[in-house]
C-alpha positions as CSV (number, residue, x, y, z in Angstrom):
1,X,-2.2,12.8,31.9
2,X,-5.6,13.0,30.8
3,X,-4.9,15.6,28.0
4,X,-2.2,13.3,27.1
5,X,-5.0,10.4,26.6
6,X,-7.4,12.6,25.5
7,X,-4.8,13.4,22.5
8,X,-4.0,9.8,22.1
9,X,-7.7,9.1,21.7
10,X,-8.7,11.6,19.1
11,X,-5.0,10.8,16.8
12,X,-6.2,7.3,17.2
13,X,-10.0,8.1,15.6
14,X,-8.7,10.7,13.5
15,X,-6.3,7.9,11.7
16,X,-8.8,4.8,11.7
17,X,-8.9,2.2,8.9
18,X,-12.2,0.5,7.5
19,X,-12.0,-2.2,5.5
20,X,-14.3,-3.5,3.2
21,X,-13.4,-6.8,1.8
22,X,-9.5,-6.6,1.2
23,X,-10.1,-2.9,0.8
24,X,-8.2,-0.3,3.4
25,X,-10.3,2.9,3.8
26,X,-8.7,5.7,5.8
27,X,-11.5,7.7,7.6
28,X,-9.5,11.0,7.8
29,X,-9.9,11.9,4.1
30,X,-12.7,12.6,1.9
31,X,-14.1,10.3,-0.6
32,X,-12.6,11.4,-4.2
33,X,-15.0,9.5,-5.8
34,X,-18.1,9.2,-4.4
35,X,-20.5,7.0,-5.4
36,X,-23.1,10.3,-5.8
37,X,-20.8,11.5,-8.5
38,X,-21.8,8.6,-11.0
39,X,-25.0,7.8,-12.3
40,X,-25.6,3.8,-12.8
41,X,-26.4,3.1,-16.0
42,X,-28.7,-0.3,-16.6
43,X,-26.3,-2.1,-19.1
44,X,-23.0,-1.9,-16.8
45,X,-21.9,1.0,-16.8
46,X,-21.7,4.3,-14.9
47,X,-21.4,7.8,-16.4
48,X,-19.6,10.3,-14.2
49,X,-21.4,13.7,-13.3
50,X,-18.1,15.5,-13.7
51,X,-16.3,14.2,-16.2
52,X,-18.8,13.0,-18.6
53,X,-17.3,9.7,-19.1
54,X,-19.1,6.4,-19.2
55,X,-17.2,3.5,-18.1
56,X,-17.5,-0.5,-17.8
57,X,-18.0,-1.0,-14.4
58,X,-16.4,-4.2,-14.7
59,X,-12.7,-4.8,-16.3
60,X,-12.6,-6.7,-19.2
61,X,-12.8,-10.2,-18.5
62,X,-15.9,-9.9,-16.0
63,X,-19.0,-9.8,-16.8
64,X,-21.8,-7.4,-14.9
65,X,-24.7,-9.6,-13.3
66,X,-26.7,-6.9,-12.5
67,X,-25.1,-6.5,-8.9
68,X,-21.1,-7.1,-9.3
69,X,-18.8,-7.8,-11.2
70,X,-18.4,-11.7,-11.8
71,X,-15.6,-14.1,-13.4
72,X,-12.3,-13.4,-13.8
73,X,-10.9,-10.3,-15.3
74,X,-8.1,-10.8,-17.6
75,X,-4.8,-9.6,-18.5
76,X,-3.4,-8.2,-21.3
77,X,-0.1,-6.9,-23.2
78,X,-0.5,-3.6,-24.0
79,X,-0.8,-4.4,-27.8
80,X,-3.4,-6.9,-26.8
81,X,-4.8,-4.6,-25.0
82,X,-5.4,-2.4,-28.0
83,X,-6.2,-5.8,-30.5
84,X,-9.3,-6.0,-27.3
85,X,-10.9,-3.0,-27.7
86,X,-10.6,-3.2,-31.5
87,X,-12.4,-6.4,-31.5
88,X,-14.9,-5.3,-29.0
89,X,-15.7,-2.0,-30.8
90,X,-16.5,-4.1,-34.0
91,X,-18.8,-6.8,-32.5
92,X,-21.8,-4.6,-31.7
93,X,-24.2,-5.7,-34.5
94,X,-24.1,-3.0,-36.5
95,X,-24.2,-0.7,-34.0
96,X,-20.9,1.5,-33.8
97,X,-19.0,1.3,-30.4
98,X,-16.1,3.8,-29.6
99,X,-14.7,2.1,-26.1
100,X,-11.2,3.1,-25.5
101,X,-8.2,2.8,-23.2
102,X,-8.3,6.0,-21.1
103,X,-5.4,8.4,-21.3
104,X,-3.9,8.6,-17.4
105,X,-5.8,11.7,-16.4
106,X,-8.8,9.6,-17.1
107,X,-8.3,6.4,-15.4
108,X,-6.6,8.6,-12.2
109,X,-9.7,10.6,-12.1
110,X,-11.8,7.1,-11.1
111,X,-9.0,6.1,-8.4
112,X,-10.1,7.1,-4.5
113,X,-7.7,8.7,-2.6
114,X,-9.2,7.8,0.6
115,X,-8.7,3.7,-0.2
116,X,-6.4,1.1,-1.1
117,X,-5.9,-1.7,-1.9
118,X,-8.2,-1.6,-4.2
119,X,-7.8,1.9,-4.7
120,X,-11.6,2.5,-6.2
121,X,-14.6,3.0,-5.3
122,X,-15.9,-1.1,-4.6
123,X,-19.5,0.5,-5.1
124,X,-19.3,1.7,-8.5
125,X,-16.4,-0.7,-9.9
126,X,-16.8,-4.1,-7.8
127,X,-14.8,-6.4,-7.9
128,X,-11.4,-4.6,-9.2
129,X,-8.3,-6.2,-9.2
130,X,-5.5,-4.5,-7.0
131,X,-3.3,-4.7,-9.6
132,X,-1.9,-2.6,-12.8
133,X,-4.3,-1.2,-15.6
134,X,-3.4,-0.3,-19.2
135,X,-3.8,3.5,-20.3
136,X,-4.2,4.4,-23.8
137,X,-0.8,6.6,-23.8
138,X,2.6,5.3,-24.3
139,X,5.7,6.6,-23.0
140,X,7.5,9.4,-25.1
141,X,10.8,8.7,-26.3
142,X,10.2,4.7,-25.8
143,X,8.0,2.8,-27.8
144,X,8.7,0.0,-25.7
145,X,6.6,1.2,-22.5
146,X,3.1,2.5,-22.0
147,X,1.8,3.6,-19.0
148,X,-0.2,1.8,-16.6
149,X,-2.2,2.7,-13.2
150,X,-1.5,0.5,-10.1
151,X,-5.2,0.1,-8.6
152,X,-3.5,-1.5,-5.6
153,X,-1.5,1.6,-4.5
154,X,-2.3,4.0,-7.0
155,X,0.7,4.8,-8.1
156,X,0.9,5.7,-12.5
157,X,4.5,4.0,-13.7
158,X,5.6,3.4,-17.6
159,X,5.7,-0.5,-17.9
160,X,6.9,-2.5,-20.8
161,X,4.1,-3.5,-23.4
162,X,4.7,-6.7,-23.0
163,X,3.9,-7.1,-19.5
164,X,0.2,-8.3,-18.3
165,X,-2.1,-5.6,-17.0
166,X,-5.8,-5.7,-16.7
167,X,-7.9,-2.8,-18.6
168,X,-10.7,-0.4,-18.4
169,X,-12.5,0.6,-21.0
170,X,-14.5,4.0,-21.2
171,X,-16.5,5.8,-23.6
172,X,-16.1,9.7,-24.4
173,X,-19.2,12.2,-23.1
174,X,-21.0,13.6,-25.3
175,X,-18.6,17.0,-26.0
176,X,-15.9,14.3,-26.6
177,X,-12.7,13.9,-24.3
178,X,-12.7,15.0,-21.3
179,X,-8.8,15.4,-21.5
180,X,-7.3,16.5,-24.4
181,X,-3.5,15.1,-24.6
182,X,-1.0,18.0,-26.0
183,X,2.3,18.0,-27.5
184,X,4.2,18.5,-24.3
185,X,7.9,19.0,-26.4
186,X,9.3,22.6,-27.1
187,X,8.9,22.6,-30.5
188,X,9.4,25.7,-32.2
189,X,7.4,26.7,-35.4
């Protein structure tokens, strides 16, 4: 009987949740994205030690007060989407911008594993919506869906353009992408 509690106990531990605000945390796994493997930047932004990539620590909507992530972050079409970053990457008086939507591998490399829920680390991206967020790649064979990364669950799905989903933006390291996307057909030349 007391090995049988002792077991109990330990599953129990070994399983524990932490939450932090709405976030779920599982204690059991290691961190995916710890907040040692980004260094914060002053203007809001982080640049990742592994990846090279700089992102907006806040989705497009918010605004960074020098703590979190404020307002409301908004949604957008995919098209929209891409009509955003245009806009925003020619409003930088006179200095040129090259934010993007990040290509799946990008935006799943800045989701933690351990959490849900949001499924990010709150510490380097407050403040993120458990919801769906635009990618920069559209489905082949369908020019009617592009795919999107649920931030709730984590899960990547194609979803029509036309649906609302929030977005992202990074900015390529200084050897350019990170992730290179390649003709994935068959074609023979």
């Amino acid at each position: 009987m007391r090995f049988y509690s002792l077991a109990v106990l330990l599953l129990a531990n070994l399983f524990t949740v932490s939450a932090q605000a709405d976030q779920t945390c599982r204690s059991n796994l290691e961190e995916s994205t710890p907040t040692s493997r980004f260094i914060v930047n002053d203007n809001g932004t982080v640049t990742d030690k592994e990846t090279k990539i700089t992102w907006m620590r806040c989705a497009l909507g918010q605004k960074w007060d020098g703590k979190t992530c404020t307002g409301n972050a908004q949604t957008y079409s995919w098209q929209e989407a891409r009509d955003a970053v245009a806009e925003l990457n020619s409003d930088t008086f006179g200095e040129p911008t090259k934010w993007r939507l990040p290509y799946v591998p990008e935006l799943a490399s800045i989701t933690e594993r351990k959490c849900f829920e949001p499924r990010v680390n709150l510490t380097v991206f407050p403040a993120t919506p458990s919801k769906a967020f635009w990618t920069g790649m559209e489905r082949k064979g369908d020019t009617e869906k592009a795919y999107a990364i649920d931030f709730g669950g984590g899960s990547v799905m194609p979803s029509k353009k036309s649906n609302a989903a929030y977005i992202r933006l990074m900015l390529d390291g200084p050897d350019g992408k990170w992730w290179q996307m390649k003709d994935m057909s068959n074609k023979k030349h």
